[in-house]
TORFI-562469 format. One record per residue: residue in three letters; z, x, y of N, C-alpha, C in turn; residue number from 1; chain. Coordinates in pm, whole numbers. Each point is the difference from the previous one (the first is absolute). Layout:
PT,ALA,Z,X,Y,Z,X,Y,Z,X,Y,NUM,A
...
***
This chain:
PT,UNK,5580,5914,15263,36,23,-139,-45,141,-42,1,A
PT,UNK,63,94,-61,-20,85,-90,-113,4,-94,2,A
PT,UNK,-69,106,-16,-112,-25,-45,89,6,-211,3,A
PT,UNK,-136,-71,-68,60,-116,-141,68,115,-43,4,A
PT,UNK,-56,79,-54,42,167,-83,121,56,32,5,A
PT,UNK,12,6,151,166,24,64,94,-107,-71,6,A
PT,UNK,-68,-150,19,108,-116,-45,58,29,-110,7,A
PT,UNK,-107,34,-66,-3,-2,-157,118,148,-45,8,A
PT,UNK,2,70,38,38,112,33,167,-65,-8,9,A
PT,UNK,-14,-68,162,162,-3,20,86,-110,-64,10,A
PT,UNK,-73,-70,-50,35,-124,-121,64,65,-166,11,A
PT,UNK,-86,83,-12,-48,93,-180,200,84,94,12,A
PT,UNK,-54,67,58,145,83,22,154,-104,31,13,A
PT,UNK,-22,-113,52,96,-117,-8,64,30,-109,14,A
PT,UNK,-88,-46,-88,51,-81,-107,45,144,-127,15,A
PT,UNK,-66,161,25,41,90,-66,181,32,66,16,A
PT,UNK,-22,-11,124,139,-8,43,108,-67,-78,17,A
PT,UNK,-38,-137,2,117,-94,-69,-31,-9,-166,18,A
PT,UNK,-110,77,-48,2,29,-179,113,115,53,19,A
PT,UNK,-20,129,57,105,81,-38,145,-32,50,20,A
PT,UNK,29,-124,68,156,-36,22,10,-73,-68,21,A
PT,UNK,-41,-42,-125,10,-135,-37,18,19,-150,22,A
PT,UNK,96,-32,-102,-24,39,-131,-50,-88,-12,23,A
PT,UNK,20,7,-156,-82,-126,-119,-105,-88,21,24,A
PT,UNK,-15,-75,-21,-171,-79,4,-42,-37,116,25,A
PT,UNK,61,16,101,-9,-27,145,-91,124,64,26,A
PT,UNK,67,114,-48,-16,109,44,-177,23,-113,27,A
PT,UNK,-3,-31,-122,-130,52,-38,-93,-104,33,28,A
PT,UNK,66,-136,82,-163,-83,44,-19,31,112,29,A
PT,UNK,79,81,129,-59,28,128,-68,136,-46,30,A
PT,UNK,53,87,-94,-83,123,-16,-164,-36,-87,31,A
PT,UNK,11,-107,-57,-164,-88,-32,-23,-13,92,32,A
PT,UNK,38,-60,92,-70,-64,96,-84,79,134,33,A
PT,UNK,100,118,4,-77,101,109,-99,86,-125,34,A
PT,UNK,6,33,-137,-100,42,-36,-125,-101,-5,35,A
PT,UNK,3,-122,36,-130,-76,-16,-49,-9,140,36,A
PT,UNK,65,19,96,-19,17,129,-75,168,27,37,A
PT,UNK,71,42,-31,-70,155,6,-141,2,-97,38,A
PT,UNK,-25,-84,-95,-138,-12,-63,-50,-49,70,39,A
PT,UNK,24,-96,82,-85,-93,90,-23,107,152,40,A
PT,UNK,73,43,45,-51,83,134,-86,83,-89,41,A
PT,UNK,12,131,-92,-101,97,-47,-98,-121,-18,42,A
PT,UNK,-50,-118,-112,-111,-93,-8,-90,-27,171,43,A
PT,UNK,99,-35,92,-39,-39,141,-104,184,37,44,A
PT,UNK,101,128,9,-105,64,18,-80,87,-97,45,A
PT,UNK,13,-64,-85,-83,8,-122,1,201,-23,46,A
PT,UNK,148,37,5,8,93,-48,20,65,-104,47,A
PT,UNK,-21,136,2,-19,80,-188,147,-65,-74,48,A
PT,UNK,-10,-33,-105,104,-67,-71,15,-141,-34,49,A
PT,UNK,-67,-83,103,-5,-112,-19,18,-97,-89,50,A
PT,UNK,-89,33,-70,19,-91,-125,55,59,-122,51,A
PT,UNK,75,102,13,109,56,-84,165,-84,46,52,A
PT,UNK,-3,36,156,125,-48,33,-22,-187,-52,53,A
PT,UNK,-83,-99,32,-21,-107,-32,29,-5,-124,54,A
PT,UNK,-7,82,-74,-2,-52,-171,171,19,-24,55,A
PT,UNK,44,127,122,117,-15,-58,77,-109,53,56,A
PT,UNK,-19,-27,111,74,-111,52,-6,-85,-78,57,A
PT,UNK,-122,-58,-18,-12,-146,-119,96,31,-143,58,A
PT,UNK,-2,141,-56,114,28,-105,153,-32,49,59,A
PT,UNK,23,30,132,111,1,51,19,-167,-20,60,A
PT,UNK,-52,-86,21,-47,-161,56,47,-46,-114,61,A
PT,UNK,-55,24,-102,-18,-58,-155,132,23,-65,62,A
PT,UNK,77,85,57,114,49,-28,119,-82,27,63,A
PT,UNK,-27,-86,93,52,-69,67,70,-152,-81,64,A
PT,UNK,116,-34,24,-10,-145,-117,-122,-110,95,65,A
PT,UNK,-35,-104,-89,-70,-105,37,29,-48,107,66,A
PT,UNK,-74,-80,100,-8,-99,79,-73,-5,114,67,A
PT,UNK,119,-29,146,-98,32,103,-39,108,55,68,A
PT,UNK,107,98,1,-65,71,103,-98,174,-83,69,A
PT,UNK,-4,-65,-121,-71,92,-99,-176,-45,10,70,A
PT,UNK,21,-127,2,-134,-77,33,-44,65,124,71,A
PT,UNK,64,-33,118,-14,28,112,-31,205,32,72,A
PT,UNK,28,44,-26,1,173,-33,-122,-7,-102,73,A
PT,UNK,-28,-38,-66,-113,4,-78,-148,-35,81,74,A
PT,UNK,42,-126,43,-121,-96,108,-53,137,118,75,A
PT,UNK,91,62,38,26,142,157,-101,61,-78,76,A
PT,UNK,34,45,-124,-92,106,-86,-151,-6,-67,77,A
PT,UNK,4,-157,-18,-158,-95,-49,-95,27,133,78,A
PT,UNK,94,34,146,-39,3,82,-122,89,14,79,A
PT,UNK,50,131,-41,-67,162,-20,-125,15,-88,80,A
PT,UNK,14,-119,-93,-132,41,-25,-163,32,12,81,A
PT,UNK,-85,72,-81,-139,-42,67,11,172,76,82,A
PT,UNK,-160,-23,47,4,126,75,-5,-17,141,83,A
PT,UNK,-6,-148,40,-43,-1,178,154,-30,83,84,A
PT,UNK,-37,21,85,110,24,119,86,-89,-5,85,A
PT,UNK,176,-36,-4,111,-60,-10,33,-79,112,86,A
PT,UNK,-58,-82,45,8,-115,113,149,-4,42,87,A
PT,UNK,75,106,80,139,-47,27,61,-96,37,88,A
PT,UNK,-56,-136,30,38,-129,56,31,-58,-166,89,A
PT,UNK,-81,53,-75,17,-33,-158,168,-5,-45,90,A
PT,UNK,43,72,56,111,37,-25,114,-103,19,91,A
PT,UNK,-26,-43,138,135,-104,62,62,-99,-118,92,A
PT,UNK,-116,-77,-47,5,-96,-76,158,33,-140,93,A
PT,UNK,-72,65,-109,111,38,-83,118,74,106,94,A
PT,UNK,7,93,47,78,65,107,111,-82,-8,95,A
PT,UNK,-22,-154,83,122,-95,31,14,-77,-95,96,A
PT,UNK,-88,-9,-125,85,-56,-137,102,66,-7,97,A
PT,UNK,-24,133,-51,74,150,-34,121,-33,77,98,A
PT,UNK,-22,9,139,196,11,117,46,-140,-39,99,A
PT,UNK,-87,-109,-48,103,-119,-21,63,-27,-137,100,A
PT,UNK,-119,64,-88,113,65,-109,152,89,11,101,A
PT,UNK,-31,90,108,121,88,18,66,-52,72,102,A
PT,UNK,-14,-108,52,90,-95,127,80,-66,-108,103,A
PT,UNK,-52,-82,-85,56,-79,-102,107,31,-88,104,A
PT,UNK,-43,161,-5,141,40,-71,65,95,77,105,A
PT,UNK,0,-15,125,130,67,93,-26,112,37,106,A
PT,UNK,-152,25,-49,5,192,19,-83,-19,157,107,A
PT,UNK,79,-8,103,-51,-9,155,-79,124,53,108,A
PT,UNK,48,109,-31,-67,118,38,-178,40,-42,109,A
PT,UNK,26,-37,-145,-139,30,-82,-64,-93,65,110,A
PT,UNK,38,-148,-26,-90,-113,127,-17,28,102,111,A
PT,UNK,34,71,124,-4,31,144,-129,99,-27,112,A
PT,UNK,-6,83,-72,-71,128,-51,-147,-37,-9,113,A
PT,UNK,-41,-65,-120,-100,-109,-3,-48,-33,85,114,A
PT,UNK,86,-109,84,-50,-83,76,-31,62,165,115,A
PT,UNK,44,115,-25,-69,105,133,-117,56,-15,116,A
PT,UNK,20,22,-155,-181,66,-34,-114,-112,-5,117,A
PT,UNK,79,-103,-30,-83,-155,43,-91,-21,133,118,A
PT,UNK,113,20,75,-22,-9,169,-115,100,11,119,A
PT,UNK,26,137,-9,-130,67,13,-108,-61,-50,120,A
PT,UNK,-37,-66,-158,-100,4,-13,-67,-118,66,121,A
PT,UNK,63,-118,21,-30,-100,66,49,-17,92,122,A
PT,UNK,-6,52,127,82,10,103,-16,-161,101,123,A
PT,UNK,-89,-32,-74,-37,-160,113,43,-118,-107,124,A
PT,UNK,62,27,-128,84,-129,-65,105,-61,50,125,A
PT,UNK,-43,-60,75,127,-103,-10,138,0,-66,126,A
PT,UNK,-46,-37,-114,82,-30,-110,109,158,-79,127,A
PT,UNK,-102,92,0,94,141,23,98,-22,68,128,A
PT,UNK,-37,33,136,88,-17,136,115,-92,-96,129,A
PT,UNK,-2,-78,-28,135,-107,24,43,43,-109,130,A
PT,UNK,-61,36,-109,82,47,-137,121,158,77,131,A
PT,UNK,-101,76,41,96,89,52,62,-27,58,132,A
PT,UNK,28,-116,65,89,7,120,124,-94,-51,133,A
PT,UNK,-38,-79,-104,170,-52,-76,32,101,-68,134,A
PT,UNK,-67,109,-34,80,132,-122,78,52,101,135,A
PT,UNK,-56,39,128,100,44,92,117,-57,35,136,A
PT,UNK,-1,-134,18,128,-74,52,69,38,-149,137,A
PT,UNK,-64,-72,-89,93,67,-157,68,137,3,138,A
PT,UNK,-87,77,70,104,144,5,55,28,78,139,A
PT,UNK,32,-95,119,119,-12,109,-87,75,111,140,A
PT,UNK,-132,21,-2,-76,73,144,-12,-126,60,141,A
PT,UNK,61,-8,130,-57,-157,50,-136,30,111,142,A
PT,UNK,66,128,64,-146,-16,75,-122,54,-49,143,A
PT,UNK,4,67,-94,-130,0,-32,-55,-142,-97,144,A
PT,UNK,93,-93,-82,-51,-92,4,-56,-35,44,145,A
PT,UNK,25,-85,139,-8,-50,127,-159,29,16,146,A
PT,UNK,-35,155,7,-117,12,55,-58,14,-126,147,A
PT,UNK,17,-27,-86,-114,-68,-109,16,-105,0,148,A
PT,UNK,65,-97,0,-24,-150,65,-97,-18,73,149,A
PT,UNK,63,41,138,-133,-28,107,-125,49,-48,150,A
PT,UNK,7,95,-31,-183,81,-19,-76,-109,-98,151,A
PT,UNK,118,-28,-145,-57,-136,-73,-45,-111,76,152,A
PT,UNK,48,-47,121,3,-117,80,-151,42,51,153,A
PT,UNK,3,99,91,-95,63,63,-143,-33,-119,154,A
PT,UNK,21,85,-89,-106,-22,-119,-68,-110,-15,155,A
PT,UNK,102,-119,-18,-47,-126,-37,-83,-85,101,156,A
PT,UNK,32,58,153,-52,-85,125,106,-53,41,157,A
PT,UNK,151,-3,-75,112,-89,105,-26,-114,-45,158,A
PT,UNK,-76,-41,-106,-14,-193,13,64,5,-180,159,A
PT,UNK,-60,55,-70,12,-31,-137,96,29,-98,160,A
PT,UNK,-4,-20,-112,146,-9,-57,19,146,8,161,A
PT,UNK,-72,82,-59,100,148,19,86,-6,132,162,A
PT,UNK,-33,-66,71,76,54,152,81,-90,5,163,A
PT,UNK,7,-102,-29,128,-96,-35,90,96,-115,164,A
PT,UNK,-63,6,-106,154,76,-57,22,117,27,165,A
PT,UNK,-90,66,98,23,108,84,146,-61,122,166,A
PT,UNK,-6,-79,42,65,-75,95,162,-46,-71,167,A
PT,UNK,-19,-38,-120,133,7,-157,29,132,38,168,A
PT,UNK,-81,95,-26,102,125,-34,68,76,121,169,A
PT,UNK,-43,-50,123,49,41,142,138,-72,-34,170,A
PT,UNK,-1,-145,-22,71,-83,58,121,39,-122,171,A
PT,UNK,-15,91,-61,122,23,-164,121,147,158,172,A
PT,UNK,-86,74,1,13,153,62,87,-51,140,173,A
PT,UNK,-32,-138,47,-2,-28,116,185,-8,39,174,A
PT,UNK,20,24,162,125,2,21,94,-145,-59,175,A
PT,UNK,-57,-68,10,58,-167,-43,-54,-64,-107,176,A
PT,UNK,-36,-6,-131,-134,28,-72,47,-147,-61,177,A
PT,UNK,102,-64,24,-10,-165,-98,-85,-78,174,178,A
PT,UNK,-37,17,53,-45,-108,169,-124,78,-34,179,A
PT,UNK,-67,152,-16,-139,49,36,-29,-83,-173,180,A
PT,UNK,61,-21,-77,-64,-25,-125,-30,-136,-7,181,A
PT,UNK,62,-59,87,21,-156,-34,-153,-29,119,182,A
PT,UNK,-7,105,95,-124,-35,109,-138,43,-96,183,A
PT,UNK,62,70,-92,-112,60,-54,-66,-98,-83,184,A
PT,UNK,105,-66,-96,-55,-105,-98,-88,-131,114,185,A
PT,UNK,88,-60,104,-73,-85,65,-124,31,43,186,A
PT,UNK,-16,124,25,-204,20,45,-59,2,-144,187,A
PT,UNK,37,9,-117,-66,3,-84,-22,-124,-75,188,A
PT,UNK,109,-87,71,-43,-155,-66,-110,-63,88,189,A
PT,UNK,-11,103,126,-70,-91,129,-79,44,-28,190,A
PT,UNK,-66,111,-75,-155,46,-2,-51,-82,-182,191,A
PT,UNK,73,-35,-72,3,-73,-154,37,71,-85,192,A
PT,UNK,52,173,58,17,45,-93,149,36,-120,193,A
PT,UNK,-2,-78,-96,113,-45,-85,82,94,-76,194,A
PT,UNK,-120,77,-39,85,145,-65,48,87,95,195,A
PT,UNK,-64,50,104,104,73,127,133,-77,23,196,A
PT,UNK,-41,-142,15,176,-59,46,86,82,-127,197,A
PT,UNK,-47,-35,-121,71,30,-92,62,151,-33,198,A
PT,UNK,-82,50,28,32,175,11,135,-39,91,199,A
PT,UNK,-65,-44,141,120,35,104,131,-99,-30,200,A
PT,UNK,10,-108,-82,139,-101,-2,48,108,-140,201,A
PT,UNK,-87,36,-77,90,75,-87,87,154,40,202,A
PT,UNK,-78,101,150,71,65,19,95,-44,66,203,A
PT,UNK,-15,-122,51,129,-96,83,125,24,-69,204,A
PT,UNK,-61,-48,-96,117,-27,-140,64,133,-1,205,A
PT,UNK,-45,102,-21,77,139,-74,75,-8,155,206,A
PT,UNK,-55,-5,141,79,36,143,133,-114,-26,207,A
PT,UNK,-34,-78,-33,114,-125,-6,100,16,-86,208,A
PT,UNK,-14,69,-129,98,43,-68,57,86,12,209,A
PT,UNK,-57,105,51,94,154,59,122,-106,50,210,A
PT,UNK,-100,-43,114,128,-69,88,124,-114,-35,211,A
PT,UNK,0,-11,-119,115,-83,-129,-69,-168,47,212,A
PT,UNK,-145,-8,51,-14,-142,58,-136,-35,-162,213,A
PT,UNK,138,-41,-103,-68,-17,-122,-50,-141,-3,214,A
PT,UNK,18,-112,34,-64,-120,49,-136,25,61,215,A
PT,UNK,-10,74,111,-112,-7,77,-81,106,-111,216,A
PT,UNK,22,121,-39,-82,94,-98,-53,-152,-95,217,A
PT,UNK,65,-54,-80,-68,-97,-121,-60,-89,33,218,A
PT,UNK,-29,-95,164,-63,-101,46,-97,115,4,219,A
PT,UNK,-48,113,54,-98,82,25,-116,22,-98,220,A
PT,UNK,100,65,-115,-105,8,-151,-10,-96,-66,221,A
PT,UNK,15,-127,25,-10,-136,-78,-150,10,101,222,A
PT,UNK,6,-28,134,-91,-31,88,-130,88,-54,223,A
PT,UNK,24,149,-18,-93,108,-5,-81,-44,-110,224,A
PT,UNK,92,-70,-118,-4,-29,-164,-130,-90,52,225,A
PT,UNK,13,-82,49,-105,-128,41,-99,28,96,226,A
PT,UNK,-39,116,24,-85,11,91,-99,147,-91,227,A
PT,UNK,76,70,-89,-74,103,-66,-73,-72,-36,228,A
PT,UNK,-154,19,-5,-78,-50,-142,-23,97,-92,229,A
PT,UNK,25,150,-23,-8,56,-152,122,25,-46,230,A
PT,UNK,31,-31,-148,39,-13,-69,115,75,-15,231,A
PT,UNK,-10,119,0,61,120,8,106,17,117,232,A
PT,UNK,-69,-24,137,98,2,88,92,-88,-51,233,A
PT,UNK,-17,-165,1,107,-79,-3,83,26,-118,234,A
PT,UNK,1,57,-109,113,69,-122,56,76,103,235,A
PT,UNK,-62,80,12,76,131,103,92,-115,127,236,A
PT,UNK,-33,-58,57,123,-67,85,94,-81,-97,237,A
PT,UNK,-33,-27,-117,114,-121,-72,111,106,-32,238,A
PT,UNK,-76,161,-58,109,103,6,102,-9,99,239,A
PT,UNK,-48,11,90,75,56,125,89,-175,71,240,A
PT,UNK,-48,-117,-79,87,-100,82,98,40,-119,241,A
PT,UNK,-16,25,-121,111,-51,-166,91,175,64,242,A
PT,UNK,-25,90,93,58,86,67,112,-90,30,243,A
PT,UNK,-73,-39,133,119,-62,108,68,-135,-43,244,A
PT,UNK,-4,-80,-45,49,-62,-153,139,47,-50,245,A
PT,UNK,-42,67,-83,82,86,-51,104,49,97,246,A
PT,UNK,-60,102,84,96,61,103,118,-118,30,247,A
PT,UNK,-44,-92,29,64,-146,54,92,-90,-85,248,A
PT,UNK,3,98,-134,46,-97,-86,-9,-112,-77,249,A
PT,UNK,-121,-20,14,-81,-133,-13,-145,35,-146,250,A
PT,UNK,82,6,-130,-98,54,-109,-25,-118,-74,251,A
PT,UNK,-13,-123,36,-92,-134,-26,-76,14,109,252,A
PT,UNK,5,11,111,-151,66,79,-60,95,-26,253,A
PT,UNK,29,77,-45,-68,133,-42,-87,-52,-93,254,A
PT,UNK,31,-43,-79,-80,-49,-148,-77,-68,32,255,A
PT,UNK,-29,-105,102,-99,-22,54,-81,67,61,256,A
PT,UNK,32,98,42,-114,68,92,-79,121,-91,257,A
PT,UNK,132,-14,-113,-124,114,-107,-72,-47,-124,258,A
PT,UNK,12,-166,11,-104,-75,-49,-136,29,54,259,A
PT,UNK,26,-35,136,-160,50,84,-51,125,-55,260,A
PT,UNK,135,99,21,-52,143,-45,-108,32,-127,261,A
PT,UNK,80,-137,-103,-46,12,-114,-177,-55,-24,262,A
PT,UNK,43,-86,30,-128,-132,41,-128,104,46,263,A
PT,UNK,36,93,103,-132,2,108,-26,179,-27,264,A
PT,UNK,93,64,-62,-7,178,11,-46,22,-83,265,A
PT,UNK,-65,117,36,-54,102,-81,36,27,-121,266,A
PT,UNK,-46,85,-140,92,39,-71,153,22,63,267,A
PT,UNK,-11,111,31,130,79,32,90,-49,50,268,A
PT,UNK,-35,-133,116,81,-68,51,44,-107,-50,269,A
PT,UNK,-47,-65,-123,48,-61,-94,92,30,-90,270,A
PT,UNK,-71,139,-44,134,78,-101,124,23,55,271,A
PT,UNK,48,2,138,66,35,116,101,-119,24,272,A
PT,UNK,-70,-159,-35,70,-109,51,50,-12,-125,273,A
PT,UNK,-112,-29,-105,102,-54,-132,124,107,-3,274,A
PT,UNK,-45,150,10,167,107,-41,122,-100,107,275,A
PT,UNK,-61,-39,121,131,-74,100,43,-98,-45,276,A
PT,UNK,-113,-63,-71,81,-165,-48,62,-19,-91,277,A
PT,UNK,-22,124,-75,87,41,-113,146,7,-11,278,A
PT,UNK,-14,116,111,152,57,70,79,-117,85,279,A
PT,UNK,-99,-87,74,118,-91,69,44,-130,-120,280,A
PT,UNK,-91,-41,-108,24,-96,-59,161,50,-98,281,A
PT,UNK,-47,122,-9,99,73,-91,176,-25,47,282,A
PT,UNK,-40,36,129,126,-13,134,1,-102,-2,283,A
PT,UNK,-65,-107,22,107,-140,3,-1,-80,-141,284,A
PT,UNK,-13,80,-74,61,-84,-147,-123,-84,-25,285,A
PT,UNK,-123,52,11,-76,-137,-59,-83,103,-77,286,A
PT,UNK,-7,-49,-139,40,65,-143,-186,-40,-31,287,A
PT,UNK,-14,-152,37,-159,-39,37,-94,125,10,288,A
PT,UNK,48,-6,160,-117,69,116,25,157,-47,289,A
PT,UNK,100,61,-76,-18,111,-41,-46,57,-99,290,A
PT,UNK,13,-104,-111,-117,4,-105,-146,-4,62,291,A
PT,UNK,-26,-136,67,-105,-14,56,-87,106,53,292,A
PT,UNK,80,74,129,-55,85,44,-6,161,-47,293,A
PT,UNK,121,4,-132,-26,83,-100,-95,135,-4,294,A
PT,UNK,-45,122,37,-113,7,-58,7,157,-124,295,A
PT,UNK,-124,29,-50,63,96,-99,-62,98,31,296,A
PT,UNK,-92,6,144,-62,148,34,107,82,68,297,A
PT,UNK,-39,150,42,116,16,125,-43,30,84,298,A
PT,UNK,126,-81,105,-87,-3,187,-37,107,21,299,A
PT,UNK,-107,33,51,-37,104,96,113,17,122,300,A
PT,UNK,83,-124,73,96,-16,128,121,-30,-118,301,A
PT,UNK,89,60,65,118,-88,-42,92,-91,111,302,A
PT,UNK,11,-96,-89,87,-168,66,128,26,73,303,A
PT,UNK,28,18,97,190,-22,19,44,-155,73,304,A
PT,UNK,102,-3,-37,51,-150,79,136,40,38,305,A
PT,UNK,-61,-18,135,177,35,101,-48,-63,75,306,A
PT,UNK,124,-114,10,-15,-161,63,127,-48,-23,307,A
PT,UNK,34,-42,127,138,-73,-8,-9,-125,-71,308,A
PT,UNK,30,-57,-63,-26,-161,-73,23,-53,170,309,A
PT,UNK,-141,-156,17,28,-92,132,54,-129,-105,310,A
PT,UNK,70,-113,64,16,-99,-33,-138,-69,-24,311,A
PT,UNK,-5,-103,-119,-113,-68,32,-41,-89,93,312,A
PT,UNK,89,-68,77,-40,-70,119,-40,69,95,313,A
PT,UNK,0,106,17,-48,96,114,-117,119,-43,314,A
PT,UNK,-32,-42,-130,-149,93,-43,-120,-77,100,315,A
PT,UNK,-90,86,10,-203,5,93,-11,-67,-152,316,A
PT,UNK,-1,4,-162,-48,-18,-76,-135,-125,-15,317,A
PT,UNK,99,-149,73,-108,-131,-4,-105,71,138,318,A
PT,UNK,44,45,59,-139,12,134,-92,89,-63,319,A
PT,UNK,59,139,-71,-78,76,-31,-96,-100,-116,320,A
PT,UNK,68,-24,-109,-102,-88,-67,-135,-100,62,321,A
PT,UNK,59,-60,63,-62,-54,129,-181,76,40,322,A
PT,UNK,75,123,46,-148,108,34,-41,50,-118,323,A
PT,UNK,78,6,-99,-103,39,-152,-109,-52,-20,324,A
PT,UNK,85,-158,7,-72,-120,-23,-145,-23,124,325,A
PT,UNK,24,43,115,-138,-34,49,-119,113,11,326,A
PT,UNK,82,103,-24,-66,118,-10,-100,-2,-117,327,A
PT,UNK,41,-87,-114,-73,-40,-136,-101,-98,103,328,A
PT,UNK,53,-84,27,-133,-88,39,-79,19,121,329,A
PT,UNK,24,91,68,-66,41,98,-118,120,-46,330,A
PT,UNK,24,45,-106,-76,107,-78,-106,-114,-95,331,A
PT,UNK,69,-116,-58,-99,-113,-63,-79,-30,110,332,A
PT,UNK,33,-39,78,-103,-76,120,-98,83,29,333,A
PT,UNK,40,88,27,-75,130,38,-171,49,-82,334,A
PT,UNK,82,5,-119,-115,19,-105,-94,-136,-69,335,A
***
């Protein structure tokens, strides 16, 4: 590894790169972001300016609208304070909040950026390793994925979950990737572990739908649905079944699956299902469920419905209900 100051260096210039290709607010949060980086290498060698450039960065920060990754740029900078020496392992931690903030909203490059200056500072995380190494497959590098996989695998000892979903993200990259994914989920039911299957039947799902095999994609994320235990993931798969649903023509299944959405998500992913149940109740004439689901804020996402109408004898609707239904009581039992 590069010594931190170089990292820091070639991360801060990343992300000045893509502020100057980049207009509008895109372009002034990577140019924040390498000025809080460049406070943090001068803080690391505690050079003349220091805590001038820090103050401006944090102005730059504050500048910023609310949320995560303002928190997160702020937390980098809480870092600097004090007069004793800047523990660079300090760093990793917010670091891969920060790239999964920028993962979240599509900005792949600024995440890759991060999560390299990550690697330097904690070069024996585990958990780094594998964050970088799905940003890579995200940006179409497969082999350097690959060898952040393994090194994650390597990290963990080869036995533990990083290296199982180290073993997921081989098996996505992989030449045949619905057979390495499906081998992948079975070692992870054989070792107990429930959320790896689930990672890997849900990238099943996205491999299964490329391939128009929309049956097998929705047995997948129903399965994944029942095996997540946080909360968050399983909204995030009811999205993606009321997807393939839809795709299928089938928008009395959909509505089931963004009940769950509703039931189990986050803010956002709630505000997200009611805007859908809105839009499909609207589409099939039920005057009810569109009042019902009604609402008078405005989405952050907006709703579309493009869906062939299915006959009702041939809707998932009673099965899907079906898994609503045990998914409720399997969450009662539970607790």
């Amino acid at each position: 590894m590069p010594p931190i100051s170089h990292s820091i260096l070639a991360a801060a210039g990343a992300l000045q790169r893509i502020s100057d290709t980049s207009s509008g607010e895109r372009g002034r949060r990577a140019a924040t972001g390498a000025l809080v980086l460049r406070a943090v290498e001068r803080a690391l060698e505690r050079g003349e300016g220091s805590a001038f450039l820090a103050a401006r960065a944090l102005a730059g920060v504050d500048g910023l609208p609310g949320g995560v990754e303002r928190s997160l740029l702020r937390r980098l900078l809480l870092l600097l304070e004090g007069d004793g020496p800047v523990a660079a392992e300090r760093l990793a931690g917010p670091l891969v909040g920060y790239a999964c903030e920028l993962e979240a909203t599509k900005r792949l490059d600024e995440a890759d950026a991060a999560l390299a200056l990550a690697r330097s500072a904690a070069p024996g995380d585990a958990g780094v390793a594998l964050h970088a190494g799905r940003v890579a497959r995200k940006r179409g590098d497969r082999e350097r994925a690959l060898d952040l996989y393994r090194a994650a695998r390597d990290l963990d000892g080869g036995e533990g979950t990083i290296a199982r979903l180290a073993d997921v993200g081989e098996a996505v990259v992989a030449a045949a990737p619905e057979a390495a994914l499906t081998r992948a989920a079975r070692r992870a039911l054989r070792c107990g572990d429930a959320e790896t299957a689930a990672v890997a039947l849900e990238e099943r799902a996205r491999v299964r739908r490329r391939a128009g095999n929309r049956r097998g994609a929705a047995r997948d994320l129903c399965l994944a649905a029942v095996r997540f235990t946080d909360a968050v993931d399983r909204a995030r798969v009811a999205h993606e079944l009321a997807d393939v649903t839809i795709a299928a023509g089938d928008p009395l299944a959909a509505r089931e699956a963004l009940l769950v959405a509703l039931e189990w998500g986050d803010a956002p992913q709630r505000e997200h299902a009611r805007a859908r149940l809105h839009t499909l109740a609207r589409d099939l004439g039920d005057q009810v469920g569109a009042r019902r689901w009604r609402s008078s804020a405005c989405p952050s996402l907006t709703s579309l419905s493009l869906y062939r109408g299915a006959p009702a004898s041939t809707s998932a609707a009673p099965r899907l209900a079906r898994w609503r239904e045990a998914l409720g009581a399997r969450e009662a039992a539970a607790s």
